[in-house]
C-alpha positions as YAML, in Angstrom:
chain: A
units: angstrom
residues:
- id: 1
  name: UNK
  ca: [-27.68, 15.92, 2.34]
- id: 2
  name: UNK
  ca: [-26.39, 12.69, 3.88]
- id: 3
  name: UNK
  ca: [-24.74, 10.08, 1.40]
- id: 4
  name: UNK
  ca: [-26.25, 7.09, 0.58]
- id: 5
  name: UNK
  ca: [-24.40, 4.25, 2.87]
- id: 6
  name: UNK
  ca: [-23.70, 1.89, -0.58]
- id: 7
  name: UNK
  ca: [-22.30, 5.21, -2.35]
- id: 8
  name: UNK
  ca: [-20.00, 6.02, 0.13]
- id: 9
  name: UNK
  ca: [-18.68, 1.96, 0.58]
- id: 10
  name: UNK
  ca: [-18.20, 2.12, -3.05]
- id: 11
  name: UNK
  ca: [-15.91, 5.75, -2.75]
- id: 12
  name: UNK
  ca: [-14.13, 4.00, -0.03]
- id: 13
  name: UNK
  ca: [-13.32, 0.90, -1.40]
- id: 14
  name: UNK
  ca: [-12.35, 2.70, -4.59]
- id: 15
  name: UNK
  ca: [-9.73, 4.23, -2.94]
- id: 16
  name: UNK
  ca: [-8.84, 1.29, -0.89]
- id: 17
  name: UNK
  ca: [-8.73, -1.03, -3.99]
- id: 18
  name: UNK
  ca: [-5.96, 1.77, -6.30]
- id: 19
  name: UNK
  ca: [-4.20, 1.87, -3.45]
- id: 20
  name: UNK
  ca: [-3.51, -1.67, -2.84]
- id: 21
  name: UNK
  ca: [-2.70, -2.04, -6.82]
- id: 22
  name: UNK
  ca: [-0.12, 0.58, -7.06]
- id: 23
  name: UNK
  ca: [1.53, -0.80, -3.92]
- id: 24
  name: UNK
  ca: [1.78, -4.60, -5.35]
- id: 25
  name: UNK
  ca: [2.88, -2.73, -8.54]
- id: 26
  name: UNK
  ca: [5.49, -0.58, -7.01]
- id: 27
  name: UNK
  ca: [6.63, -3.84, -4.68]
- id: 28
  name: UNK
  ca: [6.88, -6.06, -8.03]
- id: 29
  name: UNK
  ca: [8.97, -3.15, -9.55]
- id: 30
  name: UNK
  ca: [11.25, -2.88, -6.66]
- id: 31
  name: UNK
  ca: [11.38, -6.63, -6.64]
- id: 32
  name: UNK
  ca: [12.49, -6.86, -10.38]
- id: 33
  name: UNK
  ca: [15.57, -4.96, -9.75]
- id: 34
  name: UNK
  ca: [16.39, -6.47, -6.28]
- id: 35
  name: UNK
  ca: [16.39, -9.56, -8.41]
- id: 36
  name: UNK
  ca: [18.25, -8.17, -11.31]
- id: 37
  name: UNK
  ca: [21.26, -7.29, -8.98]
- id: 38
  name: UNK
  ca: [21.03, -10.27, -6.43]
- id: 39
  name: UNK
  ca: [22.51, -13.92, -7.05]
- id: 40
  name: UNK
  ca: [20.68, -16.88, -5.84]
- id: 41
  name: UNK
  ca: [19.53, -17.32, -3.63]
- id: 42
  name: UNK
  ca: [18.99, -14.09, -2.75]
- id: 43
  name: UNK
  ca: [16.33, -13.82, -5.62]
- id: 44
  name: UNK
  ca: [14.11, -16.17, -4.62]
- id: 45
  name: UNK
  ca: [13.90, -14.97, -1.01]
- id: 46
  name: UNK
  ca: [13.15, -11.14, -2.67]
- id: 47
  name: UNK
  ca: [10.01, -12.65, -4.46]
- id: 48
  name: UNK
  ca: [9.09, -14.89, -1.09]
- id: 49
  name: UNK
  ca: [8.85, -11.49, 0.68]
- id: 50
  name: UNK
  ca: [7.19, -9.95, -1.98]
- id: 51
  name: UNK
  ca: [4.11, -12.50, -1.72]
- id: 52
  name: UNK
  ca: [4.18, -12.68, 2.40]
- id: 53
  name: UNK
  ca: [4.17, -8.78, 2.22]
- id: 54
  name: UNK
  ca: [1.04, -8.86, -0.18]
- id: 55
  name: UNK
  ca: [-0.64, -11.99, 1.97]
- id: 56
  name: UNK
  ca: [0.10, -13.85, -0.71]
- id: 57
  name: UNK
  ca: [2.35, -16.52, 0.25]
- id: 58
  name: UNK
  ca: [-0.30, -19.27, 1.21]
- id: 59
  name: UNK
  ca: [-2.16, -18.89, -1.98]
- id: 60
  name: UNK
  ca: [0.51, -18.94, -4.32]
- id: 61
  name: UNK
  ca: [1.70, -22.57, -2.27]
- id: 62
  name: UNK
  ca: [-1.37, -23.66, -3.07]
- id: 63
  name: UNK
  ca: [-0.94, -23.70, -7.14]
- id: 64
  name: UNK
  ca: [2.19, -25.81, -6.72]
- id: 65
  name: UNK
  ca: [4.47, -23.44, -8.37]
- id: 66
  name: UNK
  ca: [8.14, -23.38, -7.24]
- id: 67
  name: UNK
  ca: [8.99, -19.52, -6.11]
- id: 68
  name: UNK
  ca: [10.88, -17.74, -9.17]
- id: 69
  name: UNK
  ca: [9.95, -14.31, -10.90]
- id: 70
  name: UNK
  ca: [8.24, -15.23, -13.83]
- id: 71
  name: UNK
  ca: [5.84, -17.59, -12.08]
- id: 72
  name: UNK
  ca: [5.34, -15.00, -8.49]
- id: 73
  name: UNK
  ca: [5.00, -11.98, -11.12]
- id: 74
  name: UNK
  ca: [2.24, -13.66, -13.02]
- id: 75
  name: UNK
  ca: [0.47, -14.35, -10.26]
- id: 76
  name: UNK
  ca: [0.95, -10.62, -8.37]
- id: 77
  name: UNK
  ca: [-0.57, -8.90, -11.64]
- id: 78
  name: UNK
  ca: [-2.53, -11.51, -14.09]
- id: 79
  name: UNK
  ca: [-3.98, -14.01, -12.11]
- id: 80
  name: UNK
  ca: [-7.78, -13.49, -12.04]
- id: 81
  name: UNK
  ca: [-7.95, -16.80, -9.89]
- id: 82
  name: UNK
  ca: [-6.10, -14.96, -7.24]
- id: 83
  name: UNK
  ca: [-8.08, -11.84, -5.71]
- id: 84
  name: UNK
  ca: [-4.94, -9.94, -4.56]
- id: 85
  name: UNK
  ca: [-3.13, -9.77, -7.75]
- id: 86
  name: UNK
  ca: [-3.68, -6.32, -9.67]
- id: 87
  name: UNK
  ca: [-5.87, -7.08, -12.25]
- id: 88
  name: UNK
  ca: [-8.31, -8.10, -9.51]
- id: 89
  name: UNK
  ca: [-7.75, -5.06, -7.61]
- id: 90
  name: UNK
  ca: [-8.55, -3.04, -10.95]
- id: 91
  name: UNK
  ca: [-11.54, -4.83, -11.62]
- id: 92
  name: UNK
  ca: [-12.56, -4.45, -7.56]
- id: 93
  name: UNK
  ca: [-12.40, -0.75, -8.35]
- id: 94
  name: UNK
  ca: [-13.78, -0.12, -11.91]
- id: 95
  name: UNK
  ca: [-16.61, -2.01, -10.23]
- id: 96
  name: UNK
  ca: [-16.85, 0.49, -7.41]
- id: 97
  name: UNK
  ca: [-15.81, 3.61, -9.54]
- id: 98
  name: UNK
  ca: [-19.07, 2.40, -11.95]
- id: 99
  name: UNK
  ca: [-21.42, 2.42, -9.11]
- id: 100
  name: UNK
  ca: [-20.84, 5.89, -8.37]
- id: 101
  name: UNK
  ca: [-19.99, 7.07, -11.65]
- id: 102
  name: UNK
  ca: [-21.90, 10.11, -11.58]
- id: 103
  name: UNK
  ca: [-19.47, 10.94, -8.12]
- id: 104
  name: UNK
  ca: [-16.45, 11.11, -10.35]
- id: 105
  name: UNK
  ca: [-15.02, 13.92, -12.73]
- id: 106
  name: UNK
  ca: [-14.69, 12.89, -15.72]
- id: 107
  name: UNK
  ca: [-10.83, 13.03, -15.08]
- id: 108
  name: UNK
  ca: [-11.07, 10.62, -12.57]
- id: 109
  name: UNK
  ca: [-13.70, 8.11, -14.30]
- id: 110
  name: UNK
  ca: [-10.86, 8.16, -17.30]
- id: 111
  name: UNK
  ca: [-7.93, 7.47, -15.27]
- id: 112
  name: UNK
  ca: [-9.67, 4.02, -13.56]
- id: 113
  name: UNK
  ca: [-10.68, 3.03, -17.42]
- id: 114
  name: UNK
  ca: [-6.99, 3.49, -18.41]
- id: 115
  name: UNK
  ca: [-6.35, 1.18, -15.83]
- id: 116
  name: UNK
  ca: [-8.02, -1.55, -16.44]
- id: 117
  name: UNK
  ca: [-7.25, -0.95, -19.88]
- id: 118
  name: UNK
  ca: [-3.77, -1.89, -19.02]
- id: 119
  name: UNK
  ca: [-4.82, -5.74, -18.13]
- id: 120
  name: UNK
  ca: [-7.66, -6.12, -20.35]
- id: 121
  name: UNK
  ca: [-6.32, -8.18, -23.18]
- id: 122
  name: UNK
  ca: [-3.06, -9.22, -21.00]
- id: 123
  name: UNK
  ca: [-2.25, -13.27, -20.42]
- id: 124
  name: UNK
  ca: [0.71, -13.04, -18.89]
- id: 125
  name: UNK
  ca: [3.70, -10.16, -18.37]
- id: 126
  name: UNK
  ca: [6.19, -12.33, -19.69]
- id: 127
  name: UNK
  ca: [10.04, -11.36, -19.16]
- id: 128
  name: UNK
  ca: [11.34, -9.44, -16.85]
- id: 129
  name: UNK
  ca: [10.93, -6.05, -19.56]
- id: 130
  name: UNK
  ca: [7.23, -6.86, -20.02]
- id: 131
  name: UNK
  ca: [6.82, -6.84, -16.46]
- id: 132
  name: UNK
  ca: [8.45, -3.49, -15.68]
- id: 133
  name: UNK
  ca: [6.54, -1.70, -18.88]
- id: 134
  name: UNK
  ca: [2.46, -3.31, -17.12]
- id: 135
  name: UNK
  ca: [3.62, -2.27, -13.88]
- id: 136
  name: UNK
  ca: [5.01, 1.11, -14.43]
- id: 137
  name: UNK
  ca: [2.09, 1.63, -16.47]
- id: 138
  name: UNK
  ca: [0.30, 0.90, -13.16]
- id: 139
  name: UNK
  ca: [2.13, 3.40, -10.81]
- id: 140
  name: UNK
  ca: [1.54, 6.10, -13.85]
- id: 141
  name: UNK
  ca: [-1.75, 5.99, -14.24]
- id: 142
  name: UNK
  ca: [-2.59, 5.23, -10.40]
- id: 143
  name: UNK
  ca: [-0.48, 8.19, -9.65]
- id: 144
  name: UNK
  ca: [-2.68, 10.17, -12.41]
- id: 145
  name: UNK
  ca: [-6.15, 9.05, -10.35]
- id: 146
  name: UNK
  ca: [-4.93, 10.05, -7.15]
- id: 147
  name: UNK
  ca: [-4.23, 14.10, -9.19]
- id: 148
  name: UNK
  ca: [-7.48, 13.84, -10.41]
- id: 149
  name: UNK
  ca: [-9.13, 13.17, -6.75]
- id: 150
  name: UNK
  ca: [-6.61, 15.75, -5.74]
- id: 151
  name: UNK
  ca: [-8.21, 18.00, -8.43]
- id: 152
  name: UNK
  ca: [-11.76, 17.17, -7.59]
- id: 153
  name: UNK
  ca: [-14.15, 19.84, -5.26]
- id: 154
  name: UNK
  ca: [-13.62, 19.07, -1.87]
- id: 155
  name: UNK
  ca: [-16.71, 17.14, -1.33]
- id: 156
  name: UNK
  ca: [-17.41, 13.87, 0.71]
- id: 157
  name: UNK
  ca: [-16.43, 11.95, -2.61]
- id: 158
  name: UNK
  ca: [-12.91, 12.82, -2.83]
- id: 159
  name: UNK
  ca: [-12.67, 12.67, 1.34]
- id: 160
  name: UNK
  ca: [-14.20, 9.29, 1.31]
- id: 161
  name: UNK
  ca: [-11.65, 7.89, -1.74]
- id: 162
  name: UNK
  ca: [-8.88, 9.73, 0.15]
- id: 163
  name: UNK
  ca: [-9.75, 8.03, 3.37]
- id: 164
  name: UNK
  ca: [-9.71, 4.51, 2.31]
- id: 165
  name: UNK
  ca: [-6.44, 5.14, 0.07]
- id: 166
  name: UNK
  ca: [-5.27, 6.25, 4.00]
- id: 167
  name: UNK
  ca: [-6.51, 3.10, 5.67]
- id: 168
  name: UNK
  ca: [-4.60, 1.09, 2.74]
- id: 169
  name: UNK
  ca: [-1.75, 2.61, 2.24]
- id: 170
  name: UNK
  ca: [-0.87, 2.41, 6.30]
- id: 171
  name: UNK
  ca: [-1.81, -1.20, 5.83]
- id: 172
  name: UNK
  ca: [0.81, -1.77, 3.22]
- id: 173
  name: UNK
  ca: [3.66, 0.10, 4.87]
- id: 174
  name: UNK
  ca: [3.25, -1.29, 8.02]
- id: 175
  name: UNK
  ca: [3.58, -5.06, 6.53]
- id: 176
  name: UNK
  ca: [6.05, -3.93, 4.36]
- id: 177
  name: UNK
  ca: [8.40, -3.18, 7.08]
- id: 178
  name: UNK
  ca: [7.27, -5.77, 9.33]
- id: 179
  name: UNK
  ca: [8.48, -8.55, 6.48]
- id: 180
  name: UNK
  ca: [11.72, -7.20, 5.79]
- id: 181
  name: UNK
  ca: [12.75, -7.02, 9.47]
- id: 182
  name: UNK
  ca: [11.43, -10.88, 9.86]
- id: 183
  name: UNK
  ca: [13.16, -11.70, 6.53]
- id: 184
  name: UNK
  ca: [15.88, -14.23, 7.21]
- id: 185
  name: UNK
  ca: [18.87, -13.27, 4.71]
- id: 186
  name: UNK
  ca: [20.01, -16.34, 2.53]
- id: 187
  name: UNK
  ca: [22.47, -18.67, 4.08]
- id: 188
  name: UNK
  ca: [26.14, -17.20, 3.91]
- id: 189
  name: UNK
  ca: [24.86, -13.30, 3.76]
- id: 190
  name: UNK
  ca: [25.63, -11.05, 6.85]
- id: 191
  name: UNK
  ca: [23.57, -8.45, 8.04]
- id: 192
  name: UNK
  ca: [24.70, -5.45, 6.72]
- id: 193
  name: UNK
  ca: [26.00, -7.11, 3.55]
- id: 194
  name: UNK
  ca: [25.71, -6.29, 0.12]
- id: 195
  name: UNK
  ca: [21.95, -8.15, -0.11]
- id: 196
  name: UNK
  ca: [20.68, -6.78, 3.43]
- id: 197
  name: UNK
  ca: [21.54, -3.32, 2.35]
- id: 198
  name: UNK
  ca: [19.79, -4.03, -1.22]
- id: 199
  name: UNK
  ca: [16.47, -5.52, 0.41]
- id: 200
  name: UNK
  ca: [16.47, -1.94, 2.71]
- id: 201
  name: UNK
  ca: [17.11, -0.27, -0.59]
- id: 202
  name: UNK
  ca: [13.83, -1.69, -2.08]
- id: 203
  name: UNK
  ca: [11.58, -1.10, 0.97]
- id: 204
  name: UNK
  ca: [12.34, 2.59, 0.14]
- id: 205
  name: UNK
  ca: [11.74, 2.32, -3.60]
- id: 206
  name: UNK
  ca: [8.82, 0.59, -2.93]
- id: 207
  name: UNK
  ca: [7.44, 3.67, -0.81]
- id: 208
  name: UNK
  ca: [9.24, 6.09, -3.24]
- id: 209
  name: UNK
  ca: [11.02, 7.33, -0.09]
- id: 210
  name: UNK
  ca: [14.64, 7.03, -1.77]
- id: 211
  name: UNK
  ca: [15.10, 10.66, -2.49]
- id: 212
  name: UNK
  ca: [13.73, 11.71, 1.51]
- id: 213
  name: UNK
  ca: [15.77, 9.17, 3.29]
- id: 214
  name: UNK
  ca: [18.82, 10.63, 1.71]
- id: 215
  name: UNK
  ca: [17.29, 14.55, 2.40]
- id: 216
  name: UNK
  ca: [16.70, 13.74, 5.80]
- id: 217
  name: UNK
  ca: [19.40, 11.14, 7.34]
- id: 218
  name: UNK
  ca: [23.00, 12.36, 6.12]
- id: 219
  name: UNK
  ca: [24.97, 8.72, 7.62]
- id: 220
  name: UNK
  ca: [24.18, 6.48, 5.00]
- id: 221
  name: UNK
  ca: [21.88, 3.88, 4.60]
- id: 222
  name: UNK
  ca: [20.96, 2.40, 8.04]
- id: 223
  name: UNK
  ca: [18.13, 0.16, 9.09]
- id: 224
  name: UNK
  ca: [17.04, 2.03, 11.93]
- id: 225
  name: UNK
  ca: [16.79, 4.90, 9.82]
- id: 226
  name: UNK
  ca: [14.71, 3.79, 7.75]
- id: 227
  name: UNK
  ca: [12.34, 2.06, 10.77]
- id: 228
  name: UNK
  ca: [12.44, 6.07, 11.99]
- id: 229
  name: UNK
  ca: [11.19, 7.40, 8.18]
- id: 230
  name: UNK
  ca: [8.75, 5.02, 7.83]
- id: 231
  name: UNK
  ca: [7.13, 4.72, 10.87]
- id: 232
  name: UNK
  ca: [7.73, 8.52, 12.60]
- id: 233
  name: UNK
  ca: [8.46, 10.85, 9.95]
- id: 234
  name: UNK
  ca: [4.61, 12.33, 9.31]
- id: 235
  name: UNK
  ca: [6.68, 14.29, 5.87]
- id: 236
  name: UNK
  ca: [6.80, 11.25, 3.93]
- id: 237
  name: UNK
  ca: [2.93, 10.27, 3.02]
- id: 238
  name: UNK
  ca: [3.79, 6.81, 3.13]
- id: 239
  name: UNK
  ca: [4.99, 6.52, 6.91]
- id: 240
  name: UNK
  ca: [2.80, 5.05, 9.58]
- id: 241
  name: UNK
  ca: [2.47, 9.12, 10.61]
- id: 242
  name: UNK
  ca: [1.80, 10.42, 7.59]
- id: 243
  name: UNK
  ca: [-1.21, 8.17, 6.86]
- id: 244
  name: UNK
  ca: [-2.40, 8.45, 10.36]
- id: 245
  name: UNK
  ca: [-2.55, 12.13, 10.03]
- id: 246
  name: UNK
  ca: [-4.67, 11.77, 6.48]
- id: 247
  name: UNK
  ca: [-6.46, 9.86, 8.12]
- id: 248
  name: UNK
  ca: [-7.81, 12.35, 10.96]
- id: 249
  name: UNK
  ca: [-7.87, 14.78, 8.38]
- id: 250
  name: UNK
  ca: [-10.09, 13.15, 6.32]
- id: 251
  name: UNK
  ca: [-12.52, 12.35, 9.74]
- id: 252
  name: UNK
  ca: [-12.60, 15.69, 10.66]
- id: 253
  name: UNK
  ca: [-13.93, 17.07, 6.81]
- id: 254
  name: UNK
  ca: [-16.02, 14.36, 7.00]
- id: 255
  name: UNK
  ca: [-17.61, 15.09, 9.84]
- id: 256
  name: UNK
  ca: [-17.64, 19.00, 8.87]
- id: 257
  name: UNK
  ca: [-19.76, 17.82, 5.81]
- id: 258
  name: UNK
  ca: [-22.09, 15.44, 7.06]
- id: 259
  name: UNK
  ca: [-22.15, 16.08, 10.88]
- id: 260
  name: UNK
  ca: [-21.35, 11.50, 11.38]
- id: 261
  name: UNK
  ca: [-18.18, 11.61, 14.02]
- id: 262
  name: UNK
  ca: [-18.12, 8.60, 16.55]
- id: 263
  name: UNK
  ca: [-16.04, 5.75, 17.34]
- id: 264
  name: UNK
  ca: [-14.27, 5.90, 14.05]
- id: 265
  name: UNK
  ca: [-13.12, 9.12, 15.16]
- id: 266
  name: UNK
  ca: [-12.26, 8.61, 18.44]
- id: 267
  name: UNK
  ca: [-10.40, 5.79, 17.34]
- id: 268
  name: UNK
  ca: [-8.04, 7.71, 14.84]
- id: 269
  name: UNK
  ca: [-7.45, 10.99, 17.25]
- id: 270
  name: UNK
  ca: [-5.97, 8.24, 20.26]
- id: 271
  name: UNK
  ca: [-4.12, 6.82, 17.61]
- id: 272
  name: UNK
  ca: [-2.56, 9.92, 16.65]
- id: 273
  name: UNK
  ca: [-1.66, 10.89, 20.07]
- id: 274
  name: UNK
  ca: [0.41, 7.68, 20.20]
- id: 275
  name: UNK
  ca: [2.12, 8.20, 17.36]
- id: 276
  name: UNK
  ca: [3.18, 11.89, 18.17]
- id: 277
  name: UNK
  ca: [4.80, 10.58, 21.25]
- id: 278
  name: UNK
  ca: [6.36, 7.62, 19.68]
- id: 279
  name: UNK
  ca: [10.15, 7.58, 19.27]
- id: 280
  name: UNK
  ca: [11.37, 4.65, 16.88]
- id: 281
  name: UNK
  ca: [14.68, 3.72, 18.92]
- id: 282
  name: UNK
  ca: [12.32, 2.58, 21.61]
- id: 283
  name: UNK
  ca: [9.94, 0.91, 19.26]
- id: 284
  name: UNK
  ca: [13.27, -1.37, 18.18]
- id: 285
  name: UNK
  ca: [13.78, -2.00, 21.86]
- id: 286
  name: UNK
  ca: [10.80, -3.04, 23.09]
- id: 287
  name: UNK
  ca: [9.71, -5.09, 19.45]
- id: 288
  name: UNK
  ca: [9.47, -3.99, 16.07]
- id: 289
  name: UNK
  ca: [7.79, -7.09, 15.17]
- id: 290
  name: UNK
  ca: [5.34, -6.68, 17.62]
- id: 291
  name: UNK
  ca: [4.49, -2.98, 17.18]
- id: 292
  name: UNK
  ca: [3.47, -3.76, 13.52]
- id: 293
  name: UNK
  ca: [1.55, -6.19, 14.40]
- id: 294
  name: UNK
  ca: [-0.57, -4.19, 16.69]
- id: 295
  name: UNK
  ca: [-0.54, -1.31, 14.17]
- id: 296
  name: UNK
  ca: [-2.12, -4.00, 11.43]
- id: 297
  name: UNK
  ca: [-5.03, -5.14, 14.20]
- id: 298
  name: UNK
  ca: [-5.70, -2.23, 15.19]
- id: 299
  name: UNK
  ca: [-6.39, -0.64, 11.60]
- id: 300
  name: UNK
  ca: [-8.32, -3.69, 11.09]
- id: 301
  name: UNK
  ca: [-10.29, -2.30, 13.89]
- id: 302
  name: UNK
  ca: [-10.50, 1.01, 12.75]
- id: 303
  name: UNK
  ca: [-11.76, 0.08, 9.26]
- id: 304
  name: UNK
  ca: [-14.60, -1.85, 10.73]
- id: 305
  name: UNK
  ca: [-15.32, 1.29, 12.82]
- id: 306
  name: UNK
  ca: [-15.19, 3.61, 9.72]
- id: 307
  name: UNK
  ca: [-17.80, 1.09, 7.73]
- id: 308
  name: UNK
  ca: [-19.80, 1.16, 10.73]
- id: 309
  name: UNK
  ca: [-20.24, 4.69, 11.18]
- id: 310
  name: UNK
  ca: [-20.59, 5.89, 7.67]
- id: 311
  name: UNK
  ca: [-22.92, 2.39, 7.54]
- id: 312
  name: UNK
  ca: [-21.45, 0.34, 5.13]
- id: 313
  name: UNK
  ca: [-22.52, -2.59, 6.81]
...
């Protein structure tokens, strides 16, 4: 029996929406330490990243504040005026997670309540230790929803959440990267210095690729290593292949379980095929910034064709 078009937006968007928190959580923890170990003003331009990576940089402008960490963290997790920060993202998808409640394993329903639980009688996250402690507790219990999806029966619910975790979680990477490579270093630092080598350090916490990077590339830390894992290497879920694979994956169940293929799908299999041909020392060549940017449009596009197939819209 076919899905209901509103149930299956809500799946997707619940996936989309713990997705995008535990990446602005796991960016803000990176972030911390970058900061911890950086002098000014090194610091400052580790937070400015972390808002343009999150789309965030024009709205927090807008409230006047100067960039520091106490003032960029608050609004990243707590601010309920500002509909990226996590709290919003939490209350995006206990929204979703409610309208399909009866979708969800009990497991699952749990883990999005601890959540929110988290940021329900928060004001702000205070030092830098109170910041760490809310957004661990973010990456914990996100990383206990996505086992209890895992542990769910492989139904159109769980394919539908895992999808739009895909969708975001390409999104993020792919931004990610392209910040960092168009991040000017602080007057007086050197590329390849101490602080360029600790803002490539944190793109690779931030993906919790630290531990593959050094499994995988045996001559140190290198930029266009990392450009390689995180856009090529289909072994780390995070990379640019790994989530377009997931997402193909998830198409093709789909489509086993409810018989809907069409552009959507066409969309992701071409994609694929690009990426299994694509070699990163010619992406560098021929423009990193660029590449990411056409990556980022053309998920765009292939959302829009996933709500329009499944009829979300």
């Amino acid at each position: 029996m076919r899905m209901l078009s509103r149930t299956a937006a809500s799946l997707y968007w619940l996936g989309r929406y713990v997705e995008r928190a535990d990446f602005t959580a796991r960016l803000i923890e990176a972030t911390v330490r970058l900061d911890a170990l950086s002098a000014s003003p090194a610091g400052e331009a580790a937070w400015a990243s972390a808002l343009a990576v999150t789309y965030n940089d024009k709205a927090f402008a807008a409230t006047g504040h100067a960039i520091s960490p106490q003032p960029v963290a608050h609004f990243l997790t707590l601010d309920m005026g500002n509909p990226g920060s996590i709290v919003r993202c939490l209350e995006q998808a206990r929204n979703n997670a409610r309208a399909v409640r009866t979708a969800l394993t009990r497991e699952a329903w749990t883990a999005i309540n601890r959540l929110w639980l988290l940021f329900a009688k928060r004001v702000s996250p205070g030092g830098t230790a109170t910041t760490l402690s809310l957004v661990e507790g973010v990456m914990a219990e996100a990383r206990g929803f996505e086992g209890a999806i895992h542990r769910m029966m492989a139904n159109e619910a769980a394919m539908l959440i895992q999808l739009g975790a895909a969708i975001e979680r390409s999104d993020n990477t792919a931004r990610l990267l392209d910040v960092k490579y168009h991040l000017l270093l602080p007057e007086g630092e050197r590329v390849g210095g101490l602080v360029d080598r600790d803002q490539w350090t944190t793109i690779l916490q931030t993906v919790s690729a630290v531990t593959a990077y050094r499994w995988l590339y045996s001559d140190g830390l290198r930029p266009s290593n990392v450009i390689d894992l995180l856009i090529t290497r289909a072994e780390l879920p995070r990379s640019l292949a790994g989530c377009v694979e997931e997402v193909v994956e998830q198409l093709n169940a789909l489509a086993k379980r409810t018989g809907l293929q069409g552009e959507a799908d066409r969309m992701a299999r071409a994609r694929i095929a690009r990426m299994q041909k694509t070699r990163s020392h010619e992406v560098i060549v021929s423009g990193l910034h660029e590449y990411l940017q056409a990556f980022i449009r053309e998920n765009a596009m292939l959302d829009a064709a996933i709500a329009r197939q499944f009829r979300f819209i």
